[in-house]
N, C-alpha and C positions, 0 to 999 in steps of 0.2 A: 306478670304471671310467673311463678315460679318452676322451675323444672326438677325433676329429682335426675339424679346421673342415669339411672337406667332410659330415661327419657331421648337425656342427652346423647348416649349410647347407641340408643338406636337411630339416630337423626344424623350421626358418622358414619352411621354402615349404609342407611340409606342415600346420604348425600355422595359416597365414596361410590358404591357397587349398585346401586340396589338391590343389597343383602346376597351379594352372588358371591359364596368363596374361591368360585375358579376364575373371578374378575383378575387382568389383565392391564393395564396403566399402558400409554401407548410412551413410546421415547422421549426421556427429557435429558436434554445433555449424557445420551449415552447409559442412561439410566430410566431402571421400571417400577412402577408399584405394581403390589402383587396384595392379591384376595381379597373380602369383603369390606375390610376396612382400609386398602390401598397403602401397605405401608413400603416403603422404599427397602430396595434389593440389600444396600448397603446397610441396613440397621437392622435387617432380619440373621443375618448371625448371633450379634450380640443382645438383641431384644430376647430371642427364645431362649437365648443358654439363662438371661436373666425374671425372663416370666415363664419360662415351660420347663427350664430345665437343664436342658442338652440345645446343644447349636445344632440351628437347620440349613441347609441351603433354600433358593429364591424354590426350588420346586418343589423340594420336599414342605417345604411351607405352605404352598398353595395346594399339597394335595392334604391339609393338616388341617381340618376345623377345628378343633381341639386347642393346637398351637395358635391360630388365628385370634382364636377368643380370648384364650390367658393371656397373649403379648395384649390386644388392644385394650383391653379391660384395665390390663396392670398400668399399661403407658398414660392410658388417660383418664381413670382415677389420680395418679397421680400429679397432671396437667390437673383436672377440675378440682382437686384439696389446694394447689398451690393460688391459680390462678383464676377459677370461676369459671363457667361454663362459657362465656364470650375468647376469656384468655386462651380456655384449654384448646376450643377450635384451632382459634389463630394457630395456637403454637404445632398443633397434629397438621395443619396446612402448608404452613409456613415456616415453622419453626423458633416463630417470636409473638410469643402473646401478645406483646404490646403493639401489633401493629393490625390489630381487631378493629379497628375504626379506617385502613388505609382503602381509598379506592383505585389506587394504580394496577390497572392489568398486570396479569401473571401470563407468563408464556405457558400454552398451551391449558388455560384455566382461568373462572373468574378471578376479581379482587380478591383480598381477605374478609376486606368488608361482608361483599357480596355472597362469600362462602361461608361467611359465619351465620348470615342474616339465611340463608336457607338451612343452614344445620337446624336453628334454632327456630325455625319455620316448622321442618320435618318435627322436630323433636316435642314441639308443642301438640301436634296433632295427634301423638300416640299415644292410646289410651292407657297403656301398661303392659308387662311381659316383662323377661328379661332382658332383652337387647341380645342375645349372644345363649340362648336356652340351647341351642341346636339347629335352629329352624335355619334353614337357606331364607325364607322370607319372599320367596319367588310367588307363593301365592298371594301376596299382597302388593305386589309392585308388577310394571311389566318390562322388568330386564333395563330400566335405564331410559325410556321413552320419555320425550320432552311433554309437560302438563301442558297442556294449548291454551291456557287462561293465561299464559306469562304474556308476557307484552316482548314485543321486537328486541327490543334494548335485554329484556333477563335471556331472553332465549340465543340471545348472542352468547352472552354469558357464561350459558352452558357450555358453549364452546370453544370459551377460553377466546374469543376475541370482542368485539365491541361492535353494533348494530351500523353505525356509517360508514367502519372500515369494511364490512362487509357489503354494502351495497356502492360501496363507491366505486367496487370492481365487477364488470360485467358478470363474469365469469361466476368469482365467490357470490355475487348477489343469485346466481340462479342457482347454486349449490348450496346457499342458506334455507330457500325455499326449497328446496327436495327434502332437505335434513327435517323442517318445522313439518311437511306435510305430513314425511312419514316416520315421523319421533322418533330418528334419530339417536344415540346417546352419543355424549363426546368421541367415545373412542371408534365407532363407526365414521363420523364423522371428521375424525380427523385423519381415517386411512382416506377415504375421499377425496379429503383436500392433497393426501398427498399423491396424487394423480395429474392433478389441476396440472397445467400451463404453466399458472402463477407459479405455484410451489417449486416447478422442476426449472425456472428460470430467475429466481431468487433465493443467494442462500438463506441459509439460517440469519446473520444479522441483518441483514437487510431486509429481509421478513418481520425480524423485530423492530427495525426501525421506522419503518411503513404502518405498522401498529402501533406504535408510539405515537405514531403522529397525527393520530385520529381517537388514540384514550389518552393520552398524556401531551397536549399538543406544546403549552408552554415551556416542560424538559424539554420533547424534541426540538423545539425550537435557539434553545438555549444552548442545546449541542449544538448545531447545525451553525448557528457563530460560531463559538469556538473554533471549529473545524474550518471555517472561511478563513478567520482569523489566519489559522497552520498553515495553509493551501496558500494566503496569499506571504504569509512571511519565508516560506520555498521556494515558493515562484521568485522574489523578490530578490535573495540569495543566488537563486539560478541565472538572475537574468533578464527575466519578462518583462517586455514593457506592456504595461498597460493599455489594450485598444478591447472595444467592443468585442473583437473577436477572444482576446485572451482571456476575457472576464469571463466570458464562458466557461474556457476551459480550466480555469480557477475553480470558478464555482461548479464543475462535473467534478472535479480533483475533492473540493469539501465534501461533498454527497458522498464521494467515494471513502471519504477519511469516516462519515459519521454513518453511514450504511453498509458499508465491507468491510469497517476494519482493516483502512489500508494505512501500511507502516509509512516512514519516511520514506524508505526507498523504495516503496510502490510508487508515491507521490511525483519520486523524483524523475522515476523512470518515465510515469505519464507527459508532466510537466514540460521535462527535457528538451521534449519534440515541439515546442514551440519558443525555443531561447532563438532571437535573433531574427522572430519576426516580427519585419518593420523597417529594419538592418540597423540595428541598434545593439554592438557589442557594451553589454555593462555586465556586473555582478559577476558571478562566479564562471560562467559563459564567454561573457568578454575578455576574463582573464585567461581562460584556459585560449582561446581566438588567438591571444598576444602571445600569448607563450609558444603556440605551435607555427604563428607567423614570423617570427624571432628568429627561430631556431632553421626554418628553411630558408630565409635569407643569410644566415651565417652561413648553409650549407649549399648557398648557391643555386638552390630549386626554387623552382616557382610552380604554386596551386592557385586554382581558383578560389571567388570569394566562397563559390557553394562548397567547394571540399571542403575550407576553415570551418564553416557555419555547421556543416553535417558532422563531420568527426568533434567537433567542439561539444554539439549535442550529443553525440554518442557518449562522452566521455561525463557529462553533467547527467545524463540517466543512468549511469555506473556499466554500459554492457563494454566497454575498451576502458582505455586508459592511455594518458598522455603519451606514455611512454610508446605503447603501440605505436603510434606515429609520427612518434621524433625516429624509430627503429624504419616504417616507412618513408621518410624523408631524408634518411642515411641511406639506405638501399637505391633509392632513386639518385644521388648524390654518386655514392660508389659506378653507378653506371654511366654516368656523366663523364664522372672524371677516372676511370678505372688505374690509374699509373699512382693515384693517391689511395684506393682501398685501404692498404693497412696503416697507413696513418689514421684514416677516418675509423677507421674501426680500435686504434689507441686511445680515440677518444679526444683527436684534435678538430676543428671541424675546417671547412674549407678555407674560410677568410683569415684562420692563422696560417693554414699553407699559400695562400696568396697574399699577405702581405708585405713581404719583399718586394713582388712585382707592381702592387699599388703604389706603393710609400714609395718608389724609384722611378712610377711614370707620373706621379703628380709632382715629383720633383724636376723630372727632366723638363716635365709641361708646365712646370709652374702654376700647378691646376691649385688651388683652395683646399686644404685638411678637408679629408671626406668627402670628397667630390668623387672620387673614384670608387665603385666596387665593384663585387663579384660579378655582376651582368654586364659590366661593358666589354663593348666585342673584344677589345686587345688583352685584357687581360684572360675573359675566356678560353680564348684562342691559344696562350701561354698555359693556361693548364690542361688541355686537352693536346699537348704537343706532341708528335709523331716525329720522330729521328728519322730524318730522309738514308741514314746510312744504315738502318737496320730494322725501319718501319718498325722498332718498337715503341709505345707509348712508354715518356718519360716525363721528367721534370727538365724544362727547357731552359739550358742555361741564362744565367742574368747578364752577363754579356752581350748574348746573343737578341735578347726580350730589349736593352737599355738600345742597341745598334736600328734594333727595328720602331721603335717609338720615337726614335730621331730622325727617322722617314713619314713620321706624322705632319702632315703640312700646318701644325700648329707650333711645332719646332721652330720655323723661321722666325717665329712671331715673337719668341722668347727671350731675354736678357743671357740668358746661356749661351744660345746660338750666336747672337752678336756679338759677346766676348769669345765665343770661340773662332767667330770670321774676323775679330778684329787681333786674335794672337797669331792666326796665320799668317795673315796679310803681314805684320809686323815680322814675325821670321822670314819672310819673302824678302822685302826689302834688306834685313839684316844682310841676309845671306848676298844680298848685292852690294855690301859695303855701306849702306847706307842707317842713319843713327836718327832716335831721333829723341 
């Protein structure tokens, strides 16, 4: 059957308003449709200065039937000469005629499909007039009220979500039923919804993505790898070893990338707080572990394994940084050894101020290259040293540090020590004339 444009005409102001020019469009991104034919705040400038005239703002527009008519009349005539009455829908809906056959839900409204198939629903059942004569149209509609012949699945529709997304939630399934009882139009209906539980405890994309997942379930699904995919190449980077327990929080971390909107370094900040359990230093985790363990044995401190593991996380979530705690590991350092402060604060760290005193007691002991460090009690005890003549803390002469390692009862045991009893003993004798 064929339609003529005044037809089509009025099957947009019906499908838009029904026929009401002080209609109202509830918020999409921030943005409203305004009057009998719903047209967007941001196009109402430049539409009226181009069909009426002179530029209106969104109010003066809606207090304009006059302006209402000429823009929508001009806009889509021009839609129905380019494109045909399916295209011109699509495109006054959507903005892309060609996408008059799509049934992917629209946030906050049917398909295009499904808005075209009711324009041209409305539009076939009118028997003639202008479409835009004058009339509000209010004597022939009742303000937007849902037709009770639709079936579950169209009366979802109307309100811009989909018939099992709404009943799969307690809550929306009993507020879809008040809407169908008492006919409802969208924009009642969706002040409603935003009352709900639901609404005030999911934002906007995760609202979207929970609809998705119930009219478009194979995208959402298709996202929602992806997102696993991200979730686990971070984790992976960060650290995580893989147990039942992680995979969970992997797989809360995806949800989050493909329902919130979360950036990397939400992810990472999530993620973070489980690098290293299991006690498995790897990836980016284990590296930062080594680095901050490194650097407190240079500096002669000792932490536990939970301090390494906690500040290592803190530092793979982004809220510190390494440096924060090599500056905590100085500071602890400085109070240990306080006679070296301003060397450690020059930016030496302790094991090159103690290695004089190592490299001269593994040599006195004849101890193994690297057998000696920062924690053994004799050399401690040489950097914490107190001047009996003036109980200030200093640096303890090497003289004095070589005199007292040679009272190590591992001294006797030495090839030093016996060369040095056997050159005495030899000047003993000497000294009594005797040769040998």
């Amino acid at each position: 059957m064929s339609l003529s444009f005044e037809q089509f005409f009025h099957g947009i102001s019906e499908q838009e308003s029904g026929g009401r020019y002080n209609a109202v469009g509830v918020p999409v991104n921030g943005n409203r449709a305004y009057g009998k034919y719903q047209v967007m705040d941001f196009n109402i400038p430049s539409w009226t200065r181009a069909y009426y005239g002179r530029s209106l703002t969104p109010n003066q527009f809606l207090s304009n039937p006059k302006a209402q008519e000429a823009v929508a009349k001009g806009k889509l005539k021009s839609y129905w000469n380019k494109y045909g009455a399916r295209g011109a829908a699509a495109a006054w809906y959507s903005g892309n005629p060609n996408l008059n056959m799509s049934t992917r839900s629209q946030y906050g409204g049917p398909s295009v499909k499904s808005y075209v198939d009711q324009v041209l629903a409305k539009a076939s059942k009118y028997g003639g007039g202008g479409g835009g004569g004058g009339s509000t149209g209010l004597g022939q509609y009742s303000g937007g009220a849902i037709v009770s012949r639709l079936s579950d699945a169209e009366l979802a529709e109307q309100y811009g979500f989909v018939s099992s997304f709404l009943n799969a939630n307690k809550e929306l399934k009993s507020l879809f039923k008040q809407a169908v009882s008492g006919g409802w139009d969208a924009a009642r209906f969706q002040a409603k919804l935003r009352n709900t539980k639901w609404w005030k405890t999911h934002g906007k994309d995760e609202r979207e993505y929970l609809l998705k997942l119930k009219a478009d379930p194979a995208t959402a699904r298709e996202e929602k790898k992806a997102a696993d995919v991200k979730a686990h190449q971070i984790g992976n980077a960060l650290g995580i070893r893989v147990t039942d327990f992680t995979k969970k929080k992997l797989g809360e971390a995806a949800y989050n990338i493909v329902a919130k909107g979360w950036n990397d370094e939400q992810v990472r900040y999530y993620l973070g707080q489980y690098v290293f359990f299991g006690d498995v230093q790897q990836g980016e985790g284990g590296e930062i572990w080594d680095q901050l363990h490194q650097y407190a044995y240079s500096m002669g401190v000792k932490k536990s394994g939970k301090w390494y593991a906690d500040n290592s996380r803190n530092v793979v979530r982004g809220v510190a940084t390494i440096q924060d705690y090599k500056n905590a590991i100085a500071k602890q350092a400085k109070s240990q050894f306080s006679q070296w402060s301003k060397q450690i604060d020059a930016g030496q760290s302790v094991a090159d101020l103690a290695q004089p005193y190592m490299q001269s007691m593994a040599q006195i002991l004849e101890l193994p290259p690297g057998s000696v460090n920062l924690f053994n009690p004799t050399i401690s005890k040489a950097l914490s040293y107190t001047n009996p003549s003036n109980l200030k803390k200093e640096a303890k002469p090497i003289w004095q540090f070589e005199r007292e390692v040679r009272n190590d009862p591992r001294w006797k045991s030495t090839k030093n020590a016996q060369d040095s009893t056997m050159q005495v003993a030899h000047q003993v004798l000497t000294d009594f004339g005797l040769k040998f």
